[in-house]
N, C-alpha and C positions, 0 to 999 in steps of 0.2 A: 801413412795414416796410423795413426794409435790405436791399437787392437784393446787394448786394455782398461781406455778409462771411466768414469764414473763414479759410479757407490757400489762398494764391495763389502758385504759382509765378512769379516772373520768367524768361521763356523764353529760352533762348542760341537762337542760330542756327547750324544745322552748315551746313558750309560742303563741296564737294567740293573734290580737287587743284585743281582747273582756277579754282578761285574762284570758284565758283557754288553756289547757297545749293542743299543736297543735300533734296529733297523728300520723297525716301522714309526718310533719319532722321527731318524732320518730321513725318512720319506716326506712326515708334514713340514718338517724344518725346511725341507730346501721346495715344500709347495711353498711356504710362507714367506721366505726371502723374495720365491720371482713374483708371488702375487703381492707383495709390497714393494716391488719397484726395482729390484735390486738391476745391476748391470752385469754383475760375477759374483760370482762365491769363491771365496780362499778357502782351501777347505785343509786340515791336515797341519795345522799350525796351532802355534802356544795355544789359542784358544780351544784346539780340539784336545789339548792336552795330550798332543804329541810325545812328547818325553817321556810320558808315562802308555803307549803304544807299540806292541809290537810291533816288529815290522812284516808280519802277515797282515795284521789289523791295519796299517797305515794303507799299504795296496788296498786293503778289501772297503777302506770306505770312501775312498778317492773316486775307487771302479764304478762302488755305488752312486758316488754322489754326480759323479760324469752319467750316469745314462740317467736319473731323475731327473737332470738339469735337461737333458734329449737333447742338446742343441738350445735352447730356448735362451740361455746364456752362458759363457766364458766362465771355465774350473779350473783354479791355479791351486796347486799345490807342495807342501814342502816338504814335511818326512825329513828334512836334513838335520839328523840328529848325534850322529856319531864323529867319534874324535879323529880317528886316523881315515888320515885322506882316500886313502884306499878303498875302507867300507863306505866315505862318504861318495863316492864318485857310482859303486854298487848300487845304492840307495836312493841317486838320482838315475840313474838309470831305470831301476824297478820301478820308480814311480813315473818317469817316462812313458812308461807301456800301459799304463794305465788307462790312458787316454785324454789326460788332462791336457789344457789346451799350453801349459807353461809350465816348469818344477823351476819353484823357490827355492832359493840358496838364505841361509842363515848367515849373517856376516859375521856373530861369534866363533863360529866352527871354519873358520879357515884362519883365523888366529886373535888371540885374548885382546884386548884393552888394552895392556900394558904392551903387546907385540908390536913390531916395529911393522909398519907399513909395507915395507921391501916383502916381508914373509908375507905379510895379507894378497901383495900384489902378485907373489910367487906363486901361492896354493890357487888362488883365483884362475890365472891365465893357465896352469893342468888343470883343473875344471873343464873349464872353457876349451880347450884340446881335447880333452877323453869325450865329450857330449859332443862333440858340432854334430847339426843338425838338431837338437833339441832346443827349444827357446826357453829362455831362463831369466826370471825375476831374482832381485834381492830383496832380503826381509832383515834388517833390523832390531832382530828377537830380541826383548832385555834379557831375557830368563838364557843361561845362567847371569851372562854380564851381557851388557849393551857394549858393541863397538859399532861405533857410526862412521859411516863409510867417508873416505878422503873423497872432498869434489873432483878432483884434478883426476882419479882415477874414477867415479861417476863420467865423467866426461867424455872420456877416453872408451869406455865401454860401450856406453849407449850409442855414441856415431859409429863405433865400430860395428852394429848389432849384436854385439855379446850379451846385453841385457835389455830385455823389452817393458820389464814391468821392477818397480820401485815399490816399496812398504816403508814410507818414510817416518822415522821415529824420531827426530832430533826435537821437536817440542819446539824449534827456535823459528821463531821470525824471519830473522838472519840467515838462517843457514839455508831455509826453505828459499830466498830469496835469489843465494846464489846456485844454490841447483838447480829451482828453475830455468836460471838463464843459462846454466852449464849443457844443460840437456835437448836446450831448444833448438827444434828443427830436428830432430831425431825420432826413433821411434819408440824410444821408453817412455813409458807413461807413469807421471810421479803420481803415488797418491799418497794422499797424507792421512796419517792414523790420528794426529791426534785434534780434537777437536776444537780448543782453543784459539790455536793459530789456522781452524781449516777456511773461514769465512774467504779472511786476509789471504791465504794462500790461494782461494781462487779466485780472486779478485787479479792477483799477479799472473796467475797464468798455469797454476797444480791443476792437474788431469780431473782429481775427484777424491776419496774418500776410500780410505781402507783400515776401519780401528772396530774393536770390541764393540762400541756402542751400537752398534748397525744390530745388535744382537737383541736390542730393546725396541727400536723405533726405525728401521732405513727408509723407511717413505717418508721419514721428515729430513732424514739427510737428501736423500735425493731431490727432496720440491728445492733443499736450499741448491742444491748441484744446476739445478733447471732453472730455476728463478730470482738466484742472485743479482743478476744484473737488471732484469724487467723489474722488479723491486726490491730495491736495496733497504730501506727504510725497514720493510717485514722481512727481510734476509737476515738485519739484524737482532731483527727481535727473537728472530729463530735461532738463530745461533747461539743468543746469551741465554736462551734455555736448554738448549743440549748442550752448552759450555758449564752449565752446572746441575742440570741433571745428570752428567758424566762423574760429580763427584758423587753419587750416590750408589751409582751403576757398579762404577771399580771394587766399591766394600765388599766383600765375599766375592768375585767373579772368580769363576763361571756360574758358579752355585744360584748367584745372584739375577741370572740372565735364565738359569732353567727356573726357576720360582716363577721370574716374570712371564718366562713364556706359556709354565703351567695354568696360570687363571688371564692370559688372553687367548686361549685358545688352542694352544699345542702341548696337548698333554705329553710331557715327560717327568722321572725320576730325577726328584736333586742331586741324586748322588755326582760324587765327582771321584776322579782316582787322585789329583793334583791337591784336595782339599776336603778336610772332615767337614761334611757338609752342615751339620747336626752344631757344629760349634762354630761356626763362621757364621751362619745366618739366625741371628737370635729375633728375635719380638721387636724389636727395635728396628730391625733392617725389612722385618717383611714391614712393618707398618710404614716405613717409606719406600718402600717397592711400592706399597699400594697407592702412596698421593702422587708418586708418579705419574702411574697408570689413572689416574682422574684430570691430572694436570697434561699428558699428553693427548689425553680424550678431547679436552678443550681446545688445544689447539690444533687439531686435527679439522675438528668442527670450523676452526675461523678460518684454515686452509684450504677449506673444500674437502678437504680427503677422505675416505671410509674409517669406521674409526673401529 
């Protein structure tokens, strides 16, 4: 059975003035995820702005964000930041002990874009040697560059149990189509970040739902996760709103996603470490933050949901 699937939020990290990760937003953040639906939290990724995260800080909000969730739901985690395989194998280790239920492997950081397969397959499988007994997601990260994982080695992984959970980035129809069927019958659970192709993808047969947007709304990705198939008809109408309310969402993110979260109810600091917050989100961006937030109010209302 798949431990893994669903709607998963990608977690931002609030940050205080002073530039220290603020713990009592963390708190409401991850009340807010489970009381909107959520099935897991990624917590510890691009989104938290990892890159720019010590690695005390990466352990110290994993720790956190594992005993807020209490059990209540599944904390995967990634911290996989560093270049030489050696610190990186350290790194999943220390986030290991965390108590997260999985650590994220980054598919850039075991070799470039341009690197040859053979090296990705190489650094992957000592991975996968130096951890056994840890269970281990891939993630897709664009940031620095996107490398999108070979199916034939997806394949190969997931019946082997080497990887239980998926952060699928490829954006393509196509490609979602044959990893589904590469994986199936296995116990990786694909989910798909991005939202365009998420309807379609689980209509084929994708797990559920792991992108940025979850950071605006996840109880309407999850009614779609839940009710795709009982009504297709309003599946789609939902989807073609979070397929373009997602272009409004990406302009300043993260910056864009703490704004949001400030006037619905979870007070945090815009600040970001990844982004001058103060020039990325001008008069223009909050005034369509705000007809968002009117326009998702409504349809909350037509879905039954608390709004």
């Amino acid at each position: 059975m798949k431990k893994f699937k669903g709607c998963w939020p990608t977690m931002i990290t609030p940050f205080t003035e002073d530039n220290r990760i603020d713990y009592p937003a963390v708190e409401r953040l991850v009340e807010w995820y489970i009381q909107r639906g959520c099935d897991g939290i990624f917590a510890v990724c691009q989104s938290s702005e990892m890159f720019f995260l010590t690695e005390d800080e990466k352990q110290e909000l994993a720790k956190a964000v594992v005993s807020l969730a209490g059990g209540r739901v599944k904390v995967v985690a990634s911290g996989h930041t560093a270049e030489d395989p050696s610190e990186q194998i350290d790194q999943i280790m220390a986030m290991a002990e965390t108590g997260v239920d999985a650590v994220v492997l980054v598919s850039n950081r075991l070799a470039d874009p341009d690197q040859p397969e053979e090296l990705f397959q190489e650094r992957a499988e000592a991975i996968f040697a130096a951890t056994r007994g840890v269970p281990l997601g891939m993630y897709e990260c664009p940031y620095p560059k996107l490398r999108l994982l070979d199916t034939a080695f997806l394949r190969d992984a997931a019946h082997a149990g080497k990887l239980v959970f998926l952060k699928d980035v490829s954006c393509s129809g196509e490609i979602l189509q044959e990893r589904i069927q590469a994986v199936a019958g296995s116990s990786l659970a694909l989910l798909n970040a991005n939202t365009a192709t998420l309807l379609d993808s689980l209509i084929a047969g994708a797990d559920g739902y792991n992108g940025v947007m979850g950071n605006f709304h996840i109880d309407l990705y999850k009614w779609l996760y839940d009710n795709f198939r009982k009504e297709p008809g309003l599946a789609r109408k939902v989807s073609d709103f979070l397929t373009v309310s997602a272009i409004i969402e990406a302009r300043a993110y993260p910056v864009s996603a703490k704004h949001h979260f400030n006037i619905t109810g979870v007070p945090m600091e815009t600040c970001s470490r990844a982004l001058d917050s103060a020039a990325v989100l001008n008069e223009n961006g909050i005034r369509e933050i705000n007809s968002l937030i009117r326009m998702e109010s409504a349809l909350r209302h037509e879905l039954g949901l608390p709004s």
